[in-house]
Backbone as a printed PyTorch tensor [residue, N CA C, xyz], in Angstrom:
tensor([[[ 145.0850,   24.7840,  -99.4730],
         [ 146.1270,   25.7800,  -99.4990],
         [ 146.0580,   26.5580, -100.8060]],

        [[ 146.2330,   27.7550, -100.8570],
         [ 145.9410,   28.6780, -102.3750],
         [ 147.3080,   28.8540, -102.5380]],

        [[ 147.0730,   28.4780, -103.4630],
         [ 148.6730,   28.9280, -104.8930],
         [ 148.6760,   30.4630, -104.7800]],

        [[ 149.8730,   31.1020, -105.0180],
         [ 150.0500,   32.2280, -105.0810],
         [ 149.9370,   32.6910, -106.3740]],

        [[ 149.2220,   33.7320, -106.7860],
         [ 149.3330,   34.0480, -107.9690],
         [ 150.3790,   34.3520, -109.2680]],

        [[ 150.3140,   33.6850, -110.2690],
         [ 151.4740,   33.8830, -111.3630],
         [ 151.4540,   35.3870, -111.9270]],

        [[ 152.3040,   35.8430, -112.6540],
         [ 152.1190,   37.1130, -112.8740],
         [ 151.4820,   37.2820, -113.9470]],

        [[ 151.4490,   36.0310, -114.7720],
         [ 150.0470,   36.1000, -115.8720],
         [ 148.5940,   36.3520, -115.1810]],

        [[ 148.4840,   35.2660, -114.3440],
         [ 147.0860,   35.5320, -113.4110],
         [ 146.9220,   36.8630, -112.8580]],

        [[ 148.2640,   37.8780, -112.0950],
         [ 148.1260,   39.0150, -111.6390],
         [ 147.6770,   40.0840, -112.9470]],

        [[ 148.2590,   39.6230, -114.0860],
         [ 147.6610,   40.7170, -115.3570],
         [ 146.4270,   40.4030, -115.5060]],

        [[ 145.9570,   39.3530, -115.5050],
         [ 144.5950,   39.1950, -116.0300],
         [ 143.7020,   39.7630, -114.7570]],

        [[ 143.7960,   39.5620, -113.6110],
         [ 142.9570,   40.0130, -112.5180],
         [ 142.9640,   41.7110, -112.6700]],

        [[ 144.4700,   42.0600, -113.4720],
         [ 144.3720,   43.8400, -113.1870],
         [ 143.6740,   43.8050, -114.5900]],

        [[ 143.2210,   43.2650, -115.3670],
         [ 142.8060,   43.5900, -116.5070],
         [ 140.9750,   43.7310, -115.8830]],

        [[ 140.5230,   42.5780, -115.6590],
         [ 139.3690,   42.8220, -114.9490],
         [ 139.0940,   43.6400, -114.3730]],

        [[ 139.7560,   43.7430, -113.0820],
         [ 139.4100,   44.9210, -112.3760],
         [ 139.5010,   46.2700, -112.8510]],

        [[ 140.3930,   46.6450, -113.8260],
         [ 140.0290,   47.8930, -114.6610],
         [ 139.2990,   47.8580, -115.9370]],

        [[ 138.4630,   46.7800, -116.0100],
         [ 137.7120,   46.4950, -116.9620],
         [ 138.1600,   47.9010, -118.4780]],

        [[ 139.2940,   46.9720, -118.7480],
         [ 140.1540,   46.9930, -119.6210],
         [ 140.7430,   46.0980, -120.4680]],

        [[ 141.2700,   46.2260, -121.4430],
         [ 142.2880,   45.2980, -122.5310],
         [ 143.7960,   45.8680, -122.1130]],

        [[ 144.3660,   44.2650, -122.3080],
         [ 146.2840,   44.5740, -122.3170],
         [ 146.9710,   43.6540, -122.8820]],

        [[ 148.2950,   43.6970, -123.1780],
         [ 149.0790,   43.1110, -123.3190],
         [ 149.8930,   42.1260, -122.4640]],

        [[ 149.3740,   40.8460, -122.3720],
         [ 149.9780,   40.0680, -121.2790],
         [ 151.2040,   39.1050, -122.4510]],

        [[ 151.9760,   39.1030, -121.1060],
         [ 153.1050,   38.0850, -121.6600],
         [ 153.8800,   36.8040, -121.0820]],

        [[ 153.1080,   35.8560, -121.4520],
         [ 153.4110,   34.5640, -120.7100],
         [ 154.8520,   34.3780, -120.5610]],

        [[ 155.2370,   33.7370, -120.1000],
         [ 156.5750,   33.1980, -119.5090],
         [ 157.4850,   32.6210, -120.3040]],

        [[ 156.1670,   31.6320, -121.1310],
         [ 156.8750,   30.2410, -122.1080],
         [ 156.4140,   31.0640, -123.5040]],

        [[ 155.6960,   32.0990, -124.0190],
         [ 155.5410,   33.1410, -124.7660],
         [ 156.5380,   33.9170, -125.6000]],

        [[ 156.2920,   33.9380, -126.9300],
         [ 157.4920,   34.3310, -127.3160],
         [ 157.2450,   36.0260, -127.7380]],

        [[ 156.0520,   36.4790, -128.0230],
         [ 155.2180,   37.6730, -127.8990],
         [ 154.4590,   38.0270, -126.6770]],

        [[ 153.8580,   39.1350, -126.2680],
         [ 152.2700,   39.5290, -126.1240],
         [ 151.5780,   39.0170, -126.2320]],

        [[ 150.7290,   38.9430, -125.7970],
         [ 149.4530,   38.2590, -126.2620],
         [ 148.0020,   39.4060, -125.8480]],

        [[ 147.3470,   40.0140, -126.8060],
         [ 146.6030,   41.2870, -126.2040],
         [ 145.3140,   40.5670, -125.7390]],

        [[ 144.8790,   40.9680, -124.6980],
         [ 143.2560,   39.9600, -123.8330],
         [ 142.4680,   41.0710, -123.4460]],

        [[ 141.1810,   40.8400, -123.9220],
         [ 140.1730,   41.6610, -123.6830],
         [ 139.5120,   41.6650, -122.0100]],

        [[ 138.5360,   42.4150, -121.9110],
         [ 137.4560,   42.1570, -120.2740],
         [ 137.5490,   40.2310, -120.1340]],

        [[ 136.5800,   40.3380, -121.4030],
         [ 135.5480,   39.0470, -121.5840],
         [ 136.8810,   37.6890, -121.4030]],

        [[ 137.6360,   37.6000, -121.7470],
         [ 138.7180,   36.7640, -122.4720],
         [ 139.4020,   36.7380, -120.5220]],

        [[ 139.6140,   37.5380, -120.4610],
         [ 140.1190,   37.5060, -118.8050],
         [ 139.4450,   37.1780, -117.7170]],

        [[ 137.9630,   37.3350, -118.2570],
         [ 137.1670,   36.7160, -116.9360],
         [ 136.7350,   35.7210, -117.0520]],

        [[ 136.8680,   35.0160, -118.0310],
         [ 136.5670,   33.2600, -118.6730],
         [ 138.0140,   32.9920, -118.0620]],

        [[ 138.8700,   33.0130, -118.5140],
         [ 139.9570,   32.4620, -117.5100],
         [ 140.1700,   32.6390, -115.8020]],

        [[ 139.9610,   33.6070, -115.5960],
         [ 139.8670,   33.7880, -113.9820],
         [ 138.7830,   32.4530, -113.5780]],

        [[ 137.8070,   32.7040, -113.9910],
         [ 136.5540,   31.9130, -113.2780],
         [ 136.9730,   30.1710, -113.5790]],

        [[ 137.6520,   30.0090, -114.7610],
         [ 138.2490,   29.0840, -114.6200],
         [ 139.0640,   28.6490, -113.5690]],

        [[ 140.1560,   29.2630, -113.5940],
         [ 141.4390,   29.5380, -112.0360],
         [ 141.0510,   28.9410, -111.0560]],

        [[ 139.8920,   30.1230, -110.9110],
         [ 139.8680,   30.2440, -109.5170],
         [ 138.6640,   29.1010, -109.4230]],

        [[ 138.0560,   28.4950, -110.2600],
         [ 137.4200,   27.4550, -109.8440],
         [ 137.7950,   26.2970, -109.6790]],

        [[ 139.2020,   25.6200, -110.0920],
         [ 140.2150,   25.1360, -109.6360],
         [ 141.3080,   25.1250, -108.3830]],

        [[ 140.4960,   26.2810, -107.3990],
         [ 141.0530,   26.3130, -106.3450],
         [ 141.3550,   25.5010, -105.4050]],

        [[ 140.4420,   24.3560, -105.9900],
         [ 140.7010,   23.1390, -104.4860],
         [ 141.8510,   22.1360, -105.2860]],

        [[ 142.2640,   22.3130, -106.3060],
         [ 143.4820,   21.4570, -106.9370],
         [ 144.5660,   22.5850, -107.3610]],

        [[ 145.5600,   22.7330, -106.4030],
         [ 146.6590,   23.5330, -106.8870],
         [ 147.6080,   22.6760, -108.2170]],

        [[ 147.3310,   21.5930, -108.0210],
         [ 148.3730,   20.9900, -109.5830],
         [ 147.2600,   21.5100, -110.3220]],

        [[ 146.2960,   21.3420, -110.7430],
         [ 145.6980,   21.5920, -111.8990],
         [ 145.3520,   23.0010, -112.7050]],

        [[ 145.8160,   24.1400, -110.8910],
         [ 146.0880,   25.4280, -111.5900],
         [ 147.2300,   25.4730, -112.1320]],

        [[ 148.3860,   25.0430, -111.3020],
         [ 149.6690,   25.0640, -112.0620],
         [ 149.8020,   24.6950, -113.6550]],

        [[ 148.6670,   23.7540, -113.6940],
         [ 148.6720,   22.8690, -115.0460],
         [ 148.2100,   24.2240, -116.0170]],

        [[ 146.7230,   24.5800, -115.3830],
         [ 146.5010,   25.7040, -116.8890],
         [ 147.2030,   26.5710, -116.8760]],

        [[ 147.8480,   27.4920, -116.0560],
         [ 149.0040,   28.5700, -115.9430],
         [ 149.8860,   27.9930, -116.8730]],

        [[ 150.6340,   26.4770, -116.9590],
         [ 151.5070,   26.4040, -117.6390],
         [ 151.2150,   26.2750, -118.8810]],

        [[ 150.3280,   26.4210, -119.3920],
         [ 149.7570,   26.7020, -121.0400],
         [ 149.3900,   27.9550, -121.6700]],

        [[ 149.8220,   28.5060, -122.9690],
         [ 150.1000,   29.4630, -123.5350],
         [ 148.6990,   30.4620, -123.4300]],

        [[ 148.5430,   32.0780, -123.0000],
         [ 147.7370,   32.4220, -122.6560],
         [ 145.9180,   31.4590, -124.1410]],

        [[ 146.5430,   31.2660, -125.4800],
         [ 145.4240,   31.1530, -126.3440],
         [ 144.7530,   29.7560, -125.8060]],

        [[ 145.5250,   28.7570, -125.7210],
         [ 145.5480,   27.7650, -124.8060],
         [ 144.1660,   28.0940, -123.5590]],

        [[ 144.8530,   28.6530, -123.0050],
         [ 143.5500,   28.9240, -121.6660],
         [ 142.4590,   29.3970, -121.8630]],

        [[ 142.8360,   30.0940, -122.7290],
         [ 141.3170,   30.8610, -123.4050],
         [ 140.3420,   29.7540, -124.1080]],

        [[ 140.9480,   29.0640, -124.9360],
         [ 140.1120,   27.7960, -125.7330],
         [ 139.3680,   27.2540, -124.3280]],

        [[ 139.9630,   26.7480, -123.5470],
         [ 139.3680,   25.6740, -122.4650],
         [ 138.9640,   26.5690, -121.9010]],

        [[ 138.5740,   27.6280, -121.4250],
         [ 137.7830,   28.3530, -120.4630],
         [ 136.6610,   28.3730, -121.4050]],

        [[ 136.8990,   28.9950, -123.0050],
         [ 135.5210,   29.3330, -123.6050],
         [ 134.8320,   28.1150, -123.7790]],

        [[ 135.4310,   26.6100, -124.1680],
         [ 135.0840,   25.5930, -124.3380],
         [ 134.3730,   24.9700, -123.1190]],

        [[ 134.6910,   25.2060, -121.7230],
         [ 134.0290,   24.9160, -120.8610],
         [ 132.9750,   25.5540, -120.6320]],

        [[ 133.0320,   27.1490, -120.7790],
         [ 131.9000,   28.1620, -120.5380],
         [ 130.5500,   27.1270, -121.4610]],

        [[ 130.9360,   27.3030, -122.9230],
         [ 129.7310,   26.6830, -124.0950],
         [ 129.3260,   25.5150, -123.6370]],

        [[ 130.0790,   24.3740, -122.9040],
         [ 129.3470,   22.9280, -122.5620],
         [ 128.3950,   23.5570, -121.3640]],

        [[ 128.9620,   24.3760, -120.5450],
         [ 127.8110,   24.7220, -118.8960],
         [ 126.7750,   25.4180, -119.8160]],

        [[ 126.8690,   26.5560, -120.4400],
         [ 125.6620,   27.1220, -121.0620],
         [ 124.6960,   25.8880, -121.7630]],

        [[ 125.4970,   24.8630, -122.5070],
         [ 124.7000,   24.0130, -123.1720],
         [ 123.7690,   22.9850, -121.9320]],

        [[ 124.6740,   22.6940, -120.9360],
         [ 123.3280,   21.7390, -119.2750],
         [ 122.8460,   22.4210, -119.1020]],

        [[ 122.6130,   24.2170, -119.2720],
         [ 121.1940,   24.6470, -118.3850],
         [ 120.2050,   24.4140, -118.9070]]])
């Protein structure tokens, strides 16, 4: 079953798709937080590769956009490091 998208996830997908930078603003956020192309599509691919565990999207959604970014880039560098 797919989770419906959060409206953090809906900024970051419109950020991609207009392969653009913005100002997203988490929920639990007490600012903005400004996210580049690159920074939004390390998290998406994260997301959405979590699609077969809806708790565990809920889980990274509920962490502060810098938060998601660490563990997406941190995961990206370990896969680049097995090829």
């Amino acid at each position: 079953m797919k989770m419906p998208d959060t409206l953090v996830i809906q900024s970051l997908r419109q950020i991609v798709e207009h392969k653009q930078h913005a100002k997203v603003t988490h929920p639990h956020g007490a600012k903005p937080q400004r996210v580049d192309l690159f920074t939004a599509s390390a998290i998406l691919a994260l997301y959405d590769g979590l699609a077969s565990s809806p708790a565990n999207q809920a889980k990274l959604v509920s962490y502060p956009i810098p938060v998601m970014a660490h563990i997406a880039f941190k995961l990206l560098a370990n896969a680049r490091q097995s090829l």
